[in-house]
ChimeraX commands (.cxc) that place a marker at each C-alpha (Angstrom):
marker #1 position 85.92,105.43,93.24 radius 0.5
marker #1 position 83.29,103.35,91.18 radius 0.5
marker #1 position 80.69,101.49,92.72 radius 0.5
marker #1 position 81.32,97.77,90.49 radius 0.5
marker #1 position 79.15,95.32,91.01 radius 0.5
marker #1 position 80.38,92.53,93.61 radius 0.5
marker #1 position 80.74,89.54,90.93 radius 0.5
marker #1 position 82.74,92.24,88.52 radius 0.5
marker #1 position 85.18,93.03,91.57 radius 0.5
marker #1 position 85.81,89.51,92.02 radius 0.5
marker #1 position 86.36,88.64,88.49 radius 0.5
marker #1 position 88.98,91.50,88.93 radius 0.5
marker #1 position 90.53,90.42,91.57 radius 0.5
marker #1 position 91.13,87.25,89.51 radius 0.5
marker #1 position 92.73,88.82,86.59 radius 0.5
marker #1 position 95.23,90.23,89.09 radius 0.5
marker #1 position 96.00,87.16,90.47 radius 0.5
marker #1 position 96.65,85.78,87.30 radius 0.5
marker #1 position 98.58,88.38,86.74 radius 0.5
marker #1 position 100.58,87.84,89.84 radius 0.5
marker #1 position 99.80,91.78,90.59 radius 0.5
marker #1 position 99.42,92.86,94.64 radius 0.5
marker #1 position 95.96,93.76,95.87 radius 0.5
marker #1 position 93.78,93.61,98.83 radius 0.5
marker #1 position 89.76,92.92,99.03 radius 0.5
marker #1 position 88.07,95.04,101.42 radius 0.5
marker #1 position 84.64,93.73,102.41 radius 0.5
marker #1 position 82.13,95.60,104.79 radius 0.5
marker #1 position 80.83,92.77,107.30 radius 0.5
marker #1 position 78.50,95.09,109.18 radius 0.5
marker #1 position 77.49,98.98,109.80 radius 0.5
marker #1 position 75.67,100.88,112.53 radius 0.5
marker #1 position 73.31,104.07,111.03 radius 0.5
marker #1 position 74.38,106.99,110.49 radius 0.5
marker #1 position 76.44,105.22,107.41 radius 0.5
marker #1 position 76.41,105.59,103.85 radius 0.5
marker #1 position 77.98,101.79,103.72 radius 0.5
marker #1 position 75.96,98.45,103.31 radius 0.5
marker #1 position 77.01,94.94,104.30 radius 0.5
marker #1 position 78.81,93.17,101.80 radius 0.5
marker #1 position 80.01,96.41,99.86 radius 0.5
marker #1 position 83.85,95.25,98.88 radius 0.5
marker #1 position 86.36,97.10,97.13 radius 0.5
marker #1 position 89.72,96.14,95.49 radius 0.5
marker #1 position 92.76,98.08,97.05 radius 0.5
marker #1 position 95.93,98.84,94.88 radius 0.5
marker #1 position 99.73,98.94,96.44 radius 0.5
marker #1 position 99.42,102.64,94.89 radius 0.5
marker #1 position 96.50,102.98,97.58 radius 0.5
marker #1 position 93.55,103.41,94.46 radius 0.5
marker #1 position 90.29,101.71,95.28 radius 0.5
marker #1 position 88.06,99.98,92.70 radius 0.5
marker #1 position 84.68,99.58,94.22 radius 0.5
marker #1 position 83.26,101.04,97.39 radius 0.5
marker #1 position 82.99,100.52,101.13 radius 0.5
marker #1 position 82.01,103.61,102.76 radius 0.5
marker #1 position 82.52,107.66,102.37 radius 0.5
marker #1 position 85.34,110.20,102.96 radius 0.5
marker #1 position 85.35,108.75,106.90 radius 0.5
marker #1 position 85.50,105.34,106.46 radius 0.5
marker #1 position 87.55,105.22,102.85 radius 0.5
marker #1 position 91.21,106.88,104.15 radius 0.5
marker #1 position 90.89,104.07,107.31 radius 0.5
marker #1 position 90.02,101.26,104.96 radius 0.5
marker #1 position 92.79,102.23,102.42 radius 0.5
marker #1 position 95.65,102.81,104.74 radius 0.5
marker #1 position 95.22,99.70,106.46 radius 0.5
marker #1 position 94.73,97.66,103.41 radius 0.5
marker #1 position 97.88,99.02,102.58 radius 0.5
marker #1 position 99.49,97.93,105.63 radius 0.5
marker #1 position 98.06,93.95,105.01 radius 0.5
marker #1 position 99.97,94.33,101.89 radius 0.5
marker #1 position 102.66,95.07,103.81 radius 0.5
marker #1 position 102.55,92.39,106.00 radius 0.5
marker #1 position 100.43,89.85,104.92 radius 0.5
marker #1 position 98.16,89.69,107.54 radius 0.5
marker #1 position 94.61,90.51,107.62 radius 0.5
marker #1 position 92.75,93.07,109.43 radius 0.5
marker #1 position 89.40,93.45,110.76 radius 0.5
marker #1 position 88.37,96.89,111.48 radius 0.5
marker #1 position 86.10,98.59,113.73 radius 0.5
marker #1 position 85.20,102.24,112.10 radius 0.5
marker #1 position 83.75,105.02,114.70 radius 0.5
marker #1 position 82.81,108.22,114.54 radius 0.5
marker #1 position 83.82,111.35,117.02 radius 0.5
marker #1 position 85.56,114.70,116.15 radius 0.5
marker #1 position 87.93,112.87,113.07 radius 0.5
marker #1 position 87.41,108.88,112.06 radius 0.5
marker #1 position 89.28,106.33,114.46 radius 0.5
marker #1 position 89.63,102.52,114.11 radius 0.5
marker #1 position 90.18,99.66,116.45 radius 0.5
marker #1 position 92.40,97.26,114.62 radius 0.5
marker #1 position 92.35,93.62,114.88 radius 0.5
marker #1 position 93.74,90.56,112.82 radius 0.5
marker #1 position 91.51,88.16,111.59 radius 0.5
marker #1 position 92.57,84.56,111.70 radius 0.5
marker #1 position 92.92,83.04,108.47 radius 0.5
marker #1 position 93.61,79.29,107.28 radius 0.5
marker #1 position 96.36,78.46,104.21 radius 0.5
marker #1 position 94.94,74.64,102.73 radius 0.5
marker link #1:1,2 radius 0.2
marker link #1:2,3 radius 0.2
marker link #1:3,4 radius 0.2
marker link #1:4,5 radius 0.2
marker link #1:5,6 radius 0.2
marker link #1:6,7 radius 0.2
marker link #1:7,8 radius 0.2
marker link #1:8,9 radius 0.2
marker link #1:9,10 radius 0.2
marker link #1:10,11 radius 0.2
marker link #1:11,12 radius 0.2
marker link #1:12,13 radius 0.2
marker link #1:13,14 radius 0.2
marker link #1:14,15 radius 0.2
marker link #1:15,16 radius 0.2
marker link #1:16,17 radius 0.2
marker link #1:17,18 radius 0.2
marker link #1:18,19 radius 0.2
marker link #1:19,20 radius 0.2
marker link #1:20,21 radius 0.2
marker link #1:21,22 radius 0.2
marker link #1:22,23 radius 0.2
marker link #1:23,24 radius 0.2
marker link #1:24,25 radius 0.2
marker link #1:25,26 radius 0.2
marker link #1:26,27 radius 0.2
marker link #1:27,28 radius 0.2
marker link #1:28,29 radius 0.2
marker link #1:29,30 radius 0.2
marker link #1:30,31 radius 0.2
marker link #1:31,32 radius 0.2
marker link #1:32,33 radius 0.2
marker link #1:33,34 radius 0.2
marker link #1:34,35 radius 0.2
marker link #1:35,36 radius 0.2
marker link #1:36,37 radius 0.2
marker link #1:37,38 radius 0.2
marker link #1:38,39 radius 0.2
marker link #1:39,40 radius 0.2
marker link #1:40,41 radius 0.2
marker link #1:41,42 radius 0.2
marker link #1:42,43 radius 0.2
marker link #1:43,44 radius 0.2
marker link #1:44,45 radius 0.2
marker link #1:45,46 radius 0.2
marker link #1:46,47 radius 0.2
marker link #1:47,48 radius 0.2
marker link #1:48,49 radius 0.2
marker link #1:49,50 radius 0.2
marker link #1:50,51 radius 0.2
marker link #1:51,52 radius 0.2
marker link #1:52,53 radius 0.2
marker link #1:53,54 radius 0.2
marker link #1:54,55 radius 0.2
marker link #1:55,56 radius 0.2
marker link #1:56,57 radius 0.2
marker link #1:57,58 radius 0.2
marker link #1:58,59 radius 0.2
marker link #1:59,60 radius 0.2
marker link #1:60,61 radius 0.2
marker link #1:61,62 radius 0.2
marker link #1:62,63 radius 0.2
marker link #1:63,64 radius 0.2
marker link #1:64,65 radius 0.2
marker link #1:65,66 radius 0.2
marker link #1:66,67 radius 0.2
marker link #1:67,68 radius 0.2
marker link #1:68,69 radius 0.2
marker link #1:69,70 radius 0.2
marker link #1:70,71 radius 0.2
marker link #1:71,72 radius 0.2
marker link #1:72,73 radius 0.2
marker link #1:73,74 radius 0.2
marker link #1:74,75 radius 0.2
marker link #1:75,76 radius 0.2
marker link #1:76,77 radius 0.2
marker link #1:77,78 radius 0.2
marker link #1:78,79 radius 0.2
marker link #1:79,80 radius 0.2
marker link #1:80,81 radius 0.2
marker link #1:81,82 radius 0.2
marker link #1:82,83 radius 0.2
marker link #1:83,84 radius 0.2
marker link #1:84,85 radius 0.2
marker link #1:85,86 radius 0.2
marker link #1:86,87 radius 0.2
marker link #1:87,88 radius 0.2
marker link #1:88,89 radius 0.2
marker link #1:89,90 radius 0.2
marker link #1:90,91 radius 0.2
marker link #1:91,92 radius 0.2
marker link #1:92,93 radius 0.2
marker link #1:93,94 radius 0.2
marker link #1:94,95 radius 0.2
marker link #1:95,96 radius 0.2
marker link #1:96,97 radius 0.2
marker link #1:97,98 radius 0.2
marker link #1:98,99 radius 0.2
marker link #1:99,100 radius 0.2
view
């Protein structure tokens, strides 16, 4: 885990494109204390289920990574809602998203 700056991770994300390599951006939109994430903290998931960049700690990172792996399965996006109780749980939902 590294903690990139934002405009590195995107210039990243670009080389892999060009490279025609799988990844998927994580992005935290939001967070509710006690969390150790801040908005707009985004990370670059690999098919291999690596992480360069950050968005959140040992709770939030295993949610984030396993369903990133799962848009990369299917394509679609995910928007998900992170909670705390006895282990980490998440409410998954798709986000809509637009092809030009």
């Amino acid at each position: 885990m590294n903690a990139a700056p934002r405009h590195a991770l995107f210039a990243r994300a670009a080389e892999l494109e060009a490279a025609g390599k799988s990844f998927a951006v994580a992005t935290v939109v939001a967070v509710q204390r006690p969390t150790s994430a801040r908005p707009g903290a985004t990370g670059i998931v690999h098919p291999d289920g690596s992480i360069e960049g950050w968005v959140g700690g040992s709770c939030a990172q295993p949610v984030v990574i396993r369903e990133a792996l799962r848009a990369l399965g299917d394509g679609q996006p995910r928007l998900l809602r992170l909670w705390r109780g006895r282990r980490p749980r998440a409410a998954v939902g798709t986000a809509s998203s637009s092809s030009s």
